[in-house]
Structures are given as C-alpha cells and as structure tokens.
C-alpha positions in Angstrom: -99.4 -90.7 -7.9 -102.9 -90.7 -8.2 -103.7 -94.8 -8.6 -102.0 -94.9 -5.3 -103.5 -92.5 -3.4 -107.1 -94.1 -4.7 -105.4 -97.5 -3.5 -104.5 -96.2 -0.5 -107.3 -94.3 0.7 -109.7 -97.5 -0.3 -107.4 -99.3 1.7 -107.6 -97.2 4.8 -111.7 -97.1 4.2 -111.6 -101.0 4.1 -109.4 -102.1 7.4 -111.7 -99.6 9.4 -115.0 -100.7 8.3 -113.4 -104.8 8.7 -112.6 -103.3 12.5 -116.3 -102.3 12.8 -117.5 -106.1 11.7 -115.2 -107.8 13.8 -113.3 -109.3 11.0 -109.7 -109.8 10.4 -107.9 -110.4 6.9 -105.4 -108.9 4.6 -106.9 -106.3 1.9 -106.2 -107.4 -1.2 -106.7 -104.7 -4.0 -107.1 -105.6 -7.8 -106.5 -102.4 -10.4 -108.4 -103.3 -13.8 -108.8 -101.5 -16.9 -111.0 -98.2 -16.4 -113.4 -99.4 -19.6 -114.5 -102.1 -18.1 -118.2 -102.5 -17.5 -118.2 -106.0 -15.3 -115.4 -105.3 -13.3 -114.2 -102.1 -11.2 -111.2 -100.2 -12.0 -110.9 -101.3 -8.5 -111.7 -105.1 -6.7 -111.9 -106.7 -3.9 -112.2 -110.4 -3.5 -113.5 -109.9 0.4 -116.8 -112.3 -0.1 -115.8 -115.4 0.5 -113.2 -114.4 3.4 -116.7 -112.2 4.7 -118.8 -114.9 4.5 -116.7 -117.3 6.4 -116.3 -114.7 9.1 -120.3 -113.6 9.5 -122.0 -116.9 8.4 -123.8 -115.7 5.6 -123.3 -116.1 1.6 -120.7 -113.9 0.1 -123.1 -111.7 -1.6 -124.8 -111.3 1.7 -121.9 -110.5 3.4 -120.5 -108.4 1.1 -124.2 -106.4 1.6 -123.7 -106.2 5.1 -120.4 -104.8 4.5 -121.8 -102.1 2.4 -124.8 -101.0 4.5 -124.1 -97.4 5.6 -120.8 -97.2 4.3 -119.4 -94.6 2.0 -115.8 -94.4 0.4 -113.7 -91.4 1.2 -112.1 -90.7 -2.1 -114.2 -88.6 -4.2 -113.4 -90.0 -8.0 -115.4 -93.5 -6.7 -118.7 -93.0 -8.4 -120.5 -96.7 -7.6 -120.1 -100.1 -6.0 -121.5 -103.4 -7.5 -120.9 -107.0 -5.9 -120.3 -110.0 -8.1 -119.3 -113.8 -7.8 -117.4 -112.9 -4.5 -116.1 -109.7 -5.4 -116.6 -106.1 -4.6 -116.0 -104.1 -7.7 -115.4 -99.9 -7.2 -116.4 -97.8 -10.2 -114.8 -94.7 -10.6 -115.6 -91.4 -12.1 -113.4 -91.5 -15.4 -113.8 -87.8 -16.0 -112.8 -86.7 -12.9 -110.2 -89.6 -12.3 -108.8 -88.6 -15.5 -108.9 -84.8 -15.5 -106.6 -84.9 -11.8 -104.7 -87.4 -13.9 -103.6 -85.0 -16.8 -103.1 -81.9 -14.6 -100.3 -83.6 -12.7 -98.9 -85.8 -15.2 -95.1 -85.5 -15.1 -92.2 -86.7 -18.0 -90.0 -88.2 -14.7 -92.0 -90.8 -12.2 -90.4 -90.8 -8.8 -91.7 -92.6 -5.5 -91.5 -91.1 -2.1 -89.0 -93.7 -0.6 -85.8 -93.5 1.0 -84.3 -97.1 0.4 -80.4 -96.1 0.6 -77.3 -96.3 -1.0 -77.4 -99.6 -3.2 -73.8 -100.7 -5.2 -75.0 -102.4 -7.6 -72.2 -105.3 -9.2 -73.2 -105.0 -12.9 -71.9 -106.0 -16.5 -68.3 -107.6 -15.4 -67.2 -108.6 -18.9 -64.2 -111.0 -18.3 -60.6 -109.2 -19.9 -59.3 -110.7 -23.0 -62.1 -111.5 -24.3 -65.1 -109.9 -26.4 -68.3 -108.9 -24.8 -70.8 -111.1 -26.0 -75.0 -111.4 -25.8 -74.6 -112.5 -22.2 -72.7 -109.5 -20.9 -75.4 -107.9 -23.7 -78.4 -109.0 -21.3 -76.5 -108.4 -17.7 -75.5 -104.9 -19.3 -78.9 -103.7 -20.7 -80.6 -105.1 -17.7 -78.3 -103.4 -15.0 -78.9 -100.1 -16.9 -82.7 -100.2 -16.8 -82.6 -101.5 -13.2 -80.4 -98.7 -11.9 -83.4 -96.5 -13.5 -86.1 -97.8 -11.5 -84.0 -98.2 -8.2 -83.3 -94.6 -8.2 -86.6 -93.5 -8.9 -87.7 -95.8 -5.7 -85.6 -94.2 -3.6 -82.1 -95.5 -3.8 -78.7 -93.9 -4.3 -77.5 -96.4 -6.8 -73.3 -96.6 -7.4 -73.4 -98.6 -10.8 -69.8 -100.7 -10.3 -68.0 -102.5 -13.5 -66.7 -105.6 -11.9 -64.4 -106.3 -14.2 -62.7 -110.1 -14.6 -59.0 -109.1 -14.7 -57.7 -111.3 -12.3 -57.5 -115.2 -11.6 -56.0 -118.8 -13.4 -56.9 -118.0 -17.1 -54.8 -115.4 -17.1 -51.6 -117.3 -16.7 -52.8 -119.9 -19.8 -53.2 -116.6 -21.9 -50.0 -115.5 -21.0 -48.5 -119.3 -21.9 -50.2 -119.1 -24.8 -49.2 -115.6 -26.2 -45.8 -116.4 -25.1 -45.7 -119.5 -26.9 -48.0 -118.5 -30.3 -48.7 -114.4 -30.0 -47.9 -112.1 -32.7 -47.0 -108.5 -31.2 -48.4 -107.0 -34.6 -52.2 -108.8 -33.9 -52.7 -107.9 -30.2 -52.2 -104.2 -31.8 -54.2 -104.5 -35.0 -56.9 -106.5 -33.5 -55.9 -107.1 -29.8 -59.7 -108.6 -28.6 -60.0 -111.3 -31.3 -55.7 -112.0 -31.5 -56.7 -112.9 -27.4 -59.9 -114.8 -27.8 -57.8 -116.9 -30.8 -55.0 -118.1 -28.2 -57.3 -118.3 -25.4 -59.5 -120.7 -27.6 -56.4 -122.5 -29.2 -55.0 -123.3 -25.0 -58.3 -124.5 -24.7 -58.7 -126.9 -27.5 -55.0 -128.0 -26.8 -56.0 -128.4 -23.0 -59.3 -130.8 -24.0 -56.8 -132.6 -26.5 -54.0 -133.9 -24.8 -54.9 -136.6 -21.9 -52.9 -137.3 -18.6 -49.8 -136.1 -17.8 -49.2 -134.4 -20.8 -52.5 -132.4 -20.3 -51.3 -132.0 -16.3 -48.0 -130.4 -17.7 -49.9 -128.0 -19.9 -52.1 -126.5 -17.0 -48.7 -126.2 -14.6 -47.2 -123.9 -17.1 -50.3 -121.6 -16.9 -50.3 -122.0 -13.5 -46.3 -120.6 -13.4 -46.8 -117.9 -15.4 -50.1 -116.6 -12.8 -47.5 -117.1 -9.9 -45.2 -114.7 -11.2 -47.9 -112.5 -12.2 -48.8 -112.6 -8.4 -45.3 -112.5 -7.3 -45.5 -109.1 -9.4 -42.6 -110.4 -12.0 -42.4 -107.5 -14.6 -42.8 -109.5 -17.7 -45.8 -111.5 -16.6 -47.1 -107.5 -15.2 -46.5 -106.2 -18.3 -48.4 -108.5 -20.3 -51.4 -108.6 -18.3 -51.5 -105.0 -18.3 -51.5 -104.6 -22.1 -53.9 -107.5 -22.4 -56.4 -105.4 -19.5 -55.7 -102.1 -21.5 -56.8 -103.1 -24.8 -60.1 -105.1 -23.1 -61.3 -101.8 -21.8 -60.3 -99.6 -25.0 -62.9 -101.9 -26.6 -65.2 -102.5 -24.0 -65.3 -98.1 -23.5 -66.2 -98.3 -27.5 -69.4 -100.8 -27.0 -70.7 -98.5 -23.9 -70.2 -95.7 -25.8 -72.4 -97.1 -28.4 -75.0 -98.5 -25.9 -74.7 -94.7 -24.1 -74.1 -96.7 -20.9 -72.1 -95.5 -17.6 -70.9 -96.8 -14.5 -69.5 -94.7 -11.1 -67.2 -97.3 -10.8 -64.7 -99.5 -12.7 -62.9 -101.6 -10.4 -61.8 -105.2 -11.3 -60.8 -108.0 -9.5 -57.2 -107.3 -9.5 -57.7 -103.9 -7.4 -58.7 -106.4 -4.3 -55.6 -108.3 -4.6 -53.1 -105.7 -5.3 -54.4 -103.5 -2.3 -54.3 -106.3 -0.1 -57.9 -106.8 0.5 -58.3 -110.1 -0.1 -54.9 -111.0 2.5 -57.2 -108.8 5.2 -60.8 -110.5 4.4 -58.8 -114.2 4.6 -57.2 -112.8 8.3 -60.3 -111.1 9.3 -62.0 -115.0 8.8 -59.2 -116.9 10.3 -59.0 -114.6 13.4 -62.5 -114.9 14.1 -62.4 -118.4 13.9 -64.9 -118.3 10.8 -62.2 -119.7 8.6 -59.9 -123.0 8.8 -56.5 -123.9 7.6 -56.1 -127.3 6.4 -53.3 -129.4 6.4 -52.6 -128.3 3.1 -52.1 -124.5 3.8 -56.0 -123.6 2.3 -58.2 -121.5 4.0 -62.0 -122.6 4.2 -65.6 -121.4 5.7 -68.3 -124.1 6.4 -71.3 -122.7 4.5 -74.9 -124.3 3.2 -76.4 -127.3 5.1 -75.0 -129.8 6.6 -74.8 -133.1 4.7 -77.9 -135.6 6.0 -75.7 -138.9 6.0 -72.1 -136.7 7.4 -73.4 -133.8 9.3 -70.4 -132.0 7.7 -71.4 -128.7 6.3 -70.1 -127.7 2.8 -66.5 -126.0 3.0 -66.3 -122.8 0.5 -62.7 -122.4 -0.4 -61.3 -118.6 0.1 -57.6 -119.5 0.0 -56.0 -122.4 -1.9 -53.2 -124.3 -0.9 -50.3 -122.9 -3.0 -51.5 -119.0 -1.4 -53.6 -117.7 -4.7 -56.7 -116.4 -4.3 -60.5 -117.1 -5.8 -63.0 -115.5 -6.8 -64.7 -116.2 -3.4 -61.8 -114.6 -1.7 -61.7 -111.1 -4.1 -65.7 -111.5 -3.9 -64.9 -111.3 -0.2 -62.5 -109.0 0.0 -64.8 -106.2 -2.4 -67.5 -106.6 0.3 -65.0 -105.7 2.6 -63.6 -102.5 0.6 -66.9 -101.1 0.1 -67.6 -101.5 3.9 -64.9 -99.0 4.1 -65.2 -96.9 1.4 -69.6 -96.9 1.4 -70.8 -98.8 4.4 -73.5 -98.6 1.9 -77.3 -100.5 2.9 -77.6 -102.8 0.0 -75.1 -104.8 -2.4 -76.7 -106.1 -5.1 -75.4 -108.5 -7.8 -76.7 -108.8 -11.4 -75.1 -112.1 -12.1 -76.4 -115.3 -14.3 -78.7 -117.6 -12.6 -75.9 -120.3 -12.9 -74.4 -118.4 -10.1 -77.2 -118.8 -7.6 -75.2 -121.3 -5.3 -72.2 -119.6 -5.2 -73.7 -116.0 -4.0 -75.4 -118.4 -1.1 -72.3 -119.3 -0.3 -70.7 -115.8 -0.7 -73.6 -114.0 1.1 -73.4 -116.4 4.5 -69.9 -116.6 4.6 -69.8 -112.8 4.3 -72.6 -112.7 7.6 -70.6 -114.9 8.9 -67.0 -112.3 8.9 -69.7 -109.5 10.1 -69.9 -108.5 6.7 -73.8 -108.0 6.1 -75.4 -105.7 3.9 -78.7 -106.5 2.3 -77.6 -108.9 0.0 -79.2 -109.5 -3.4 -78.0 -111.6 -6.0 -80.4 -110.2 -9.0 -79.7 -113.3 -11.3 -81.0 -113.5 -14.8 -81.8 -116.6 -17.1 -79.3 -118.0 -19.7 -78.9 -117.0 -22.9 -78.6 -119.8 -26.1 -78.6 -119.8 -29.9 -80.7 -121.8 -31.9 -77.2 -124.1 -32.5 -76.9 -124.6 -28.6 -75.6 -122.9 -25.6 -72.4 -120.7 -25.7 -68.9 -121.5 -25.1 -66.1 -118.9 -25.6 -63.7 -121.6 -25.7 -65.4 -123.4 -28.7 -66.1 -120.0 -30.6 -69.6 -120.8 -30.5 -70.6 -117.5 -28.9 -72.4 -114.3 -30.6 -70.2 -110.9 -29.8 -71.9 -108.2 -28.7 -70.7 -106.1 -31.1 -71.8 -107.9 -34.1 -75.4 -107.8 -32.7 -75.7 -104.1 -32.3 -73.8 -103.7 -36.2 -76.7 -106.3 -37.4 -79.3 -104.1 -35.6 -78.2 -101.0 -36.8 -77.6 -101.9 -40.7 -81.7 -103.7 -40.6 -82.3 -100.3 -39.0 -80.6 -98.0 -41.4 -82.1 -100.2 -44.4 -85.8 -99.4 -42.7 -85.0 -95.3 -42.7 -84.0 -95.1 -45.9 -87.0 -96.8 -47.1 -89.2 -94.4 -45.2 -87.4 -91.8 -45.2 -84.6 -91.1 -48.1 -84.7 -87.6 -48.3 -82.4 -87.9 -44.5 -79.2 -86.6 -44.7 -76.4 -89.5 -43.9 -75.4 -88.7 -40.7 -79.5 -88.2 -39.7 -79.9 -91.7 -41.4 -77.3 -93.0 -39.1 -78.2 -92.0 -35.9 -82.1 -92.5 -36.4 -81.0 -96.2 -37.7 -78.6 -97.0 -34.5 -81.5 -95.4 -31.8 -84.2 -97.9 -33.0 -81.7 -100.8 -33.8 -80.6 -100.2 -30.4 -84.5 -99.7 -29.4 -85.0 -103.4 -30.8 -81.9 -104.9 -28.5 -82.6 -103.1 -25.6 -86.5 -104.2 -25.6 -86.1 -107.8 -27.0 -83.3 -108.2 -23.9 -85.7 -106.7 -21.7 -89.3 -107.8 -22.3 -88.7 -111.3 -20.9 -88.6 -112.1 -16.9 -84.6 -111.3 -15.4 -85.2 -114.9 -14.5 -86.3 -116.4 -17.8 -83.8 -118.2 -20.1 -84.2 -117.8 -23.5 -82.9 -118.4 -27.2 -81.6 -115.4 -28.7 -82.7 -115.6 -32.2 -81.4 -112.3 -34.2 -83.9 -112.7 -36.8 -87.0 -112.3 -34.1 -85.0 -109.5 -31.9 -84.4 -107.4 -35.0 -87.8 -107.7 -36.4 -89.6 -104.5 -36.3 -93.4 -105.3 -36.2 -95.1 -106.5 -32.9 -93.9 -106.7 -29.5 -90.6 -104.9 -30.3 -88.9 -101.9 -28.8 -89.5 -100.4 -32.9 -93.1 -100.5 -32.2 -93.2 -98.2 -28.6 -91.1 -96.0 -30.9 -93.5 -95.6 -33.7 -96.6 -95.0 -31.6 -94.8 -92.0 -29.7 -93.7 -90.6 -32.9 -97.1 -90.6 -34.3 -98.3 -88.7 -30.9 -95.9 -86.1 -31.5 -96.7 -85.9 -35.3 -100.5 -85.2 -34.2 -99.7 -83.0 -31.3 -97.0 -80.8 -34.3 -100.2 -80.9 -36.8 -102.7 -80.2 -34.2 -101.6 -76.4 -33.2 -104.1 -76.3 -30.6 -103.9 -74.6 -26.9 -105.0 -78.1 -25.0 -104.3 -75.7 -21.2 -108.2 -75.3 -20.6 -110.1 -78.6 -21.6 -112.7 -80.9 -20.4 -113.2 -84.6 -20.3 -116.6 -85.9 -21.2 -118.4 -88.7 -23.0 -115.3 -90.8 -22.6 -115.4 -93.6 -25.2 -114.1 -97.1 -24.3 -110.7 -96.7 -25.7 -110.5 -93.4 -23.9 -111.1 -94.2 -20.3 -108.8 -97.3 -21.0 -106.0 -95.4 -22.2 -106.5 -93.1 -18.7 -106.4 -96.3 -16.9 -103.3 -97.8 -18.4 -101.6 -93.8 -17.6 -102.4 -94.1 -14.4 -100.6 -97.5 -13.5 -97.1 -96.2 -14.5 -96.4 -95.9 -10.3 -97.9 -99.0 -9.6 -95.5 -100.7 -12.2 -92.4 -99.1 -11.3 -93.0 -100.2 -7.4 -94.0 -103.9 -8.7 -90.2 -103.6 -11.1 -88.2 -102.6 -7.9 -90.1 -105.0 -5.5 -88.9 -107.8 -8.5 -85.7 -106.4 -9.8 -87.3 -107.1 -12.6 -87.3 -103.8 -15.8 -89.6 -106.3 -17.7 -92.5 -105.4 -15.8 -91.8 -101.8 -17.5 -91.0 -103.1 -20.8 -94.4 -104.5 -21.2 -96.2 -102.0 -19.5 -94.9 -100.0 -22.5 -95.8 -102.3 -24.9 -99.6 -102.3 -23.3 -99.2 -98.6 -23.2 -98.5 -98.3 -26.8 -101.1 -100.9 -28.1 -104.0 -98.7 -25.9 -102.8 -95.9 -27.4 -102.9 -97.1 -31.0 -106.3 -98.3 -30.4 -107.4 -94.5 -28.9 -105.7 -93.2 -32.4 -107.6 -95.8 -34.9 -111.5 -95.0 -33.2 -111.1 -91.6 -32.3 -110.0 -89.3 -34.4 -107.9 -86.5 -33.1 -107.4 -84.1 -35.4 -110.7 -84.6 -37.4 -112.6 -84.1 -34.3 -114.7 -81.1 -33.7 -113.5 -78.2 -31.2 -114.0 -79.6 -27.8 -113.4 -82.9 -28.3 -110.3 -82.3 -30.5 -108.5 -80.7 -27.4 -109.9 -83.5 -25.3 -108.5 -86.0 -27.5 -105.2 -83.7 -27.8 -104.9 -83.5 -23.9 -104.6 -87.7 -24.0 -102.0 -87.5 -26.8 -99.9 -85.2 -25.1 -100.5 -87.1 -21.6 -99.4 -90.2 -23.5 -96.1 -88.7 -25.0 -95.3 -87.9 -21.3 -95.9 -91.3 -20.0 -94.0 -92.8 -23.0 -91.2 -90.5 -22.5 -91.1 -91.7 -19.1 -91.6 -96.1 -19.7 -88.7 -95.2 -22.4 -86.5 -93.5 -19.9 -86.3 -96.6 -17.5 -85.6 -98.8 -20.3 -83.2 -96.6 -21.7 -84.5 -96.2 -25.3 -83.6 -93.0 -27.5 -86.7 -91.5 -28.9 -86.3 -91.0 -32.6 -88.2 -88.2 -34.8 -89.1 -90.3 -37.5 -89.3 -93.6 -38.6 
C-alpha cells in the first residue's frame, strides 16, 4: 500500500506545518501520473486557501509554507509551486523499486467494516433471466469482490421472486391453456408464453370483463396462501424448474451465493405475520377500516400535512412485497444481526427502499441501510417489457458472446483442440459481458447494444485480456532471473506505468466508498493501455542485459496487478487469444 502510505505521511507533514501558520482547512490531495513533468505525482491546491489566510498571493504563501520545511517520506525528491498549487515530485526509482518488492496478486485494505448481506440478482420465478438481472448479477459479483477486500464479511443472498399476485394469473393461466408436456420440455419459455398471453388478454378486455379476469388470479393466490395442495403443487413445479435453469446460467457465469432464500420462505415461516404485529404493537402501524395495515413514511404532503402511508398488509390479509421486504430484515436480525444490508436493486426502486428503510427504523429494525441501485437497461427498439416479449434473455447474450468468441479462436488459433476452443471462446465472450456491464457508472442507464458489447477491439473486457496475455508471452520467452534488478533511466512510459501500479489501493477504496466496480473496470482499461504503450517504446526482450530485467521486473509487476483488477471484476484469464 505504498500510494497510501506516501498520501498519508504527506498528509500528516501538511496538517502540522498548517498548525504552525495558524491556518485551518481540509487537505486535499491530488495523485497524477508519475511521468509528468508540470504536475507532481502529488498536488495540493493550498494557495489560494493560503493566501486568503496570510494576506499574501498564493505563490507567496505557498513560499512561506515551504520555508524550512521538509517532507518526511523519503521517495519525495522535489517541490515546485504553480498557478495555486503545490506539486510533490517523487523519486520514480526508488518509489518504484519499494513498489515491485511488495507487489502482491490479491489487494486487501486494513479495514474492519463488518458483516454486510448483500440482496443481489433476485430473478423473478417463471420467467427467464434477462440483461437486467444480467447487469444486477455481474455487478453484485464484482461488488462482493471489493467489499471483502475492504474489510467486510460479505453473505451474497439470492432474493428470489417466488411469491406474490402474479403467481395466481400464472396459475389461471396454466390451468386454463398449459400443456403438462411443455412445462417439462421447455418449462422457462412454456411459463413466460402464458404469463405473456394473461397479460395481453388482461390489456385486452376492458371493464368488468377485465375485473373478472384479475379475480380469478386473485382466487387461485388465495388458495396458494391458504396452502390448498393443487395451487402448492403448481407453484412448486413452476419454482423448481425456475431455479434448474437459473443454477445452469450461474454455472456458466461461475457465479455463487451463501444464500438462496425467496420471498416465499418469509411468508411460510411466519415472518411477515410477526414484522406486521411487531408494527401494530408498537403503534408504528395502523389498521384501517378496511382490515389493511399501514406505516406513515416520506414527508408529509405541503397542502394536507398527511404523510405518505406505505401499505404492509392489504385488506383481504395477503402480503406485499413491503411486508416480506419487512419481514427478511427481521429474519436476518435473528439469524445475523449483521452491520450492514445492502440492496442491489434498479434505480426505479429508489422510493420504495426510502420507504422500506424508514419504516424498517421505525419497527427498531436499523442496520446500515444501502440501496446500491443501478441504471436501466434498453435496446435500441425501446425499453423492456416481459409481458410484451420485448426483452433480451440472458441466456441468449452469453450464447451470442461465446459463438463471436469461438469464431475469433479459431481464426487465431486453429491448431486448439475443441474442447480448448470452447472454453478459451466462453472466458473472453464472458470477458466482453462482464466488462461492457461493468465499465459504465452502477447509476448510469444505458442501451445495450450486442453488436458494441461483443466487439473486441477498444474499451472491451477482450482487450485487458490480450494485454495480460502478451505479458505472460514475454515473461515465457524472456527466461530471465528478474530477483536482483535495478531501476534506472526511467523512460516516460515507464515511470507512468509505476504510477498507474501504484493506484490499484486507491481505486479499490474509491469502488467501495461508491459501490461502484466501474471504477475498477476502467482502472483496468487505463492499466492495460499504459502497459501497451511501455510494450510498443521499450522493448523488452531486445533490450540489453540490465535493462532487459528492468523492463522484465514491470512486465511481471503488471501481470500481478492485472491478475488482481481481473479478480474484482471477475474475468477468467485466457492463455491465448
């Protein structure tokens, strides 16, 4: 951690000499690339703030700031003061030969942040998994990554969608139009078919007629809650064969949780009967007139005064999803009493968590709430709809990725036997998902265009691929002991790459203080473009002796740090391309 111990010790040197002067502000630090001549692999913006505070011009102050004061830490070699700023210099050769002597494949920060269950993927049963649960699936897996290596015990928890209304259309519908044969040939699309042909039927008919059609859904989710043994059965087979398939995509996206337990769980155990009680007893909760329960959340209305109501209980005694969202905060009190809960849930949601998270305070349920939302996802046609079909499975995304993928290998590389061809092609079609999902900000929406997320040129997870299988190719051809080298006569490309190594820590705190993997994702891609320059003007293997282990020394360094950025994002390395 040797950028934060510079960053720290220049920190410490700062507040005491702004003690000496008198002068109270917050230390900003700036890290820059290490090749820069103008500015300082460190800087501080301090004139202005100086000047203010002594009555003299920035520069001026920033001279008075400097007279007979040294920095502690060694590596700074020099100090120069521009347009307000206070750049720090430091010795790339010695910066970058600590650097390389305690460079490590797995980053973790000192931190103790605490057990953190973490609500993640929660595909909805009976239906396929599509570029949505894609993005909240890939992103959970990379966050869990960087929480733990910043100090959380992370519990990874499939919230599956296995209970609620829907469930007692799809059992109408199969009743009424299922084939037995279908939901066992192809059980995920015979389910999606009747859920979207209730749907269409639903938006059809008008009135009374479209009134009638609901209720019968609504009977057949009554007896599934009055635990009636045809309407269990069904919904059992219908949850059985959603997880079958959705076990076959993890699989394929090598993706695990500590946890799968679905809405249904909360009801059937009689958590959400104890979190409704719990509210009502403690006079958090009302009963209307109508037999519903509801907590007064949000602000109240400027015209009314009357607060918004959030509805855990309606009037005919079925749950919500508030109430099992309730009711899981209340099982994991029991079972955990963990510090955090975090959500990864679409930004559509953002209300709702309010909602969930102060009427959850409210019950004396409180534990570090974070609802780690992420942007919508559309196609160039529009937004998705799994009612109107218009939706892109996940499945058929990470097939189209691995056939551009196996078409790439066999171009490059047709002397691969099958099964080689195979997996190399579904690590770097799965390299091209995970990074195009990953490289934008959680927060972000975006189109999903296949065509651009399978391309393998540019800012793609293909590319951080190719540039670490190139450093491995040199340090294979290179047969050279790199254990005792120097670093001297740094060229430009050099020192920068050193830099960029050195800010892996820096990015890994700014990703958990964000939620955000991205920042990792194109840290990499920085990473791998610094390193391609450092391969194009300085030649590694062509090199003469001392230089040549120099340069191999930053080749291996850079494998490590790779390993390590492709790690977090979850990204298979590959031998060749």
């Amino acid at each position: 951690m040797l950028v934060e111990e510079l960053r720290s010790d220049v920190k410490q040197d700062v507040t005491e000499r702004l003690k000496e002067l008198g002068v109270k502000t917050e230390v900003k630090i700036e890290i820059n690339n290490l090749d820069s001549d103008k500015k300082g692999f460190i800087a501080l913006p301090l004139g202005f703030k100086l000047a203010s505070e002594l009555g003299k011009s920035p520069e001026n102050a920033l001279k008075e700031f400097l007279k007979d004061f040294e920095f502690s830490n060694s590596h700074i070699s020099s100090t120069e003061i521009e347009s307000g700023y206070l750049n720090i210099f430091i010795n790339g050769e010695s910066f970058g030969k600590d650097l390389l002597a305690h460079t490590q494949k797995k980053t973790i920060l000192d931190l103790d942040n605490g057990l953190a269950v973490i609500d993640e993927s929660s595909p909805n049963v009976a239906k396929p998994m599509h570029i949505g649960h894609l993005r909240n699936t890939l992103l959970s897996a990379s966050l869990n990554e960087v929480l733990e290596r910043t100090g959380y015990e992370v519990i990874a928890d499939n919230h599956l969608g296995d209970w609620g209304g829907q469930f007692g259309n799809l059992m109408y519908a199969f009743d009424q139009w299922g084939n037995k044969n279908k939901l066992e040939e192809q059980p995920i699309e015979h389910l999606l078919e009747l859920y979207q042909k209730f749907g269409q039927l639903e938006a059809k008919l008008k009135g009374e007629e479209q009134e009638e059609l609901r209720d019968k859904g609504r009977k057949w989710f009554s007896r599934l809650e009055e635990g009636e043994e045809e309407a269990q059965e069904l919904w059992e087979k219908f949850r059985d064969v959603s997880i079958t398939r959705f076990k076959e995509t993890y699989n394929i996206l090598d993706v695990e949780f500590d946890e799968w337990i679905g809405e249904a769980f909360y009801v059937q155990e009689g958590y959400t009967d104890k979190v409704v009680q719990m509210a009502l007893d403690q006079n958090v909760a009302e009963r209307k007139e109508d037999g519903s329960v509801v907590i007064e959340v949000g602000e109240p209305d400027p015209e009314t005064g009357e607060k918004p109501e959030l509805v855990i209980l309606k009037s005919d005694g079925s749950t919500l999803y508030s109430t099992r969202d309730l009711a899981t905060i209340l099982y994991r009190k029991e079972r955990w009493d963990p510090e955090h809960i975090m959500y990864v849930v679409a930004s559509e949601q953002d209300k709702y968590f309010e909602e969930i998270f102060e009427a959850a305070k409210l019950i004396g349920l409180d534990y570090n709430f974070t609802h780690v939302s992420y942007g919508m996802i559309s196609l160039p046609e529009g937004s998705m709809s799994t009612r109107k079909g218009t939706i892109i499975t996940a499945r058929q995304v990470i097939e189209e990725a691995r056939s551009k993928a196996k078409e790439l290998v066999e171009e490059n590389n047709p002397e691969l036997e099958e099964k080689e061809k195979n997996e190399t092609a579904e690590r770097i079609g799965l390299a091209a998902l995970r990074f195009e999902t990953l490289k934008y900000s959680r927060k972000r929406d975006f189109e999903f265009d296949k065509e651009k997320a399978l391309d393998f040129n540019g800012e793609t997870g293909p590319y951080l691929l190719y540039s670490l299988t190139r450093a491995k190719k040199i340090v294979r051809d290179s047969k050279v002991d790199t254990e005792d080298f120097s670093l001297g006569n740094l060229s430009k490309e050099e020192l920068r790459l050193i830099g960029t190594f050195s800010k892996l820590p820096l990015k890994l705190s700014e990703a958990e203080e964000k939620y955000d993997p991205s920042v990792i994702a194109n840290y990499g891609y920085d990473l791998a473009k610094d390193f391609n320059s450092f391969y194009h003007n300085c030649p590694v293997l062509d090199a003469e002796a001392e230089i040549r282990k120099q340069r191999l020394a930053l080749t291996k360094a850079y494998i490590e740090v790779m390993q390590e950025v492709l790690d977090i994002l979850c990204i298979q390395e590959v031998d060749l391309m």
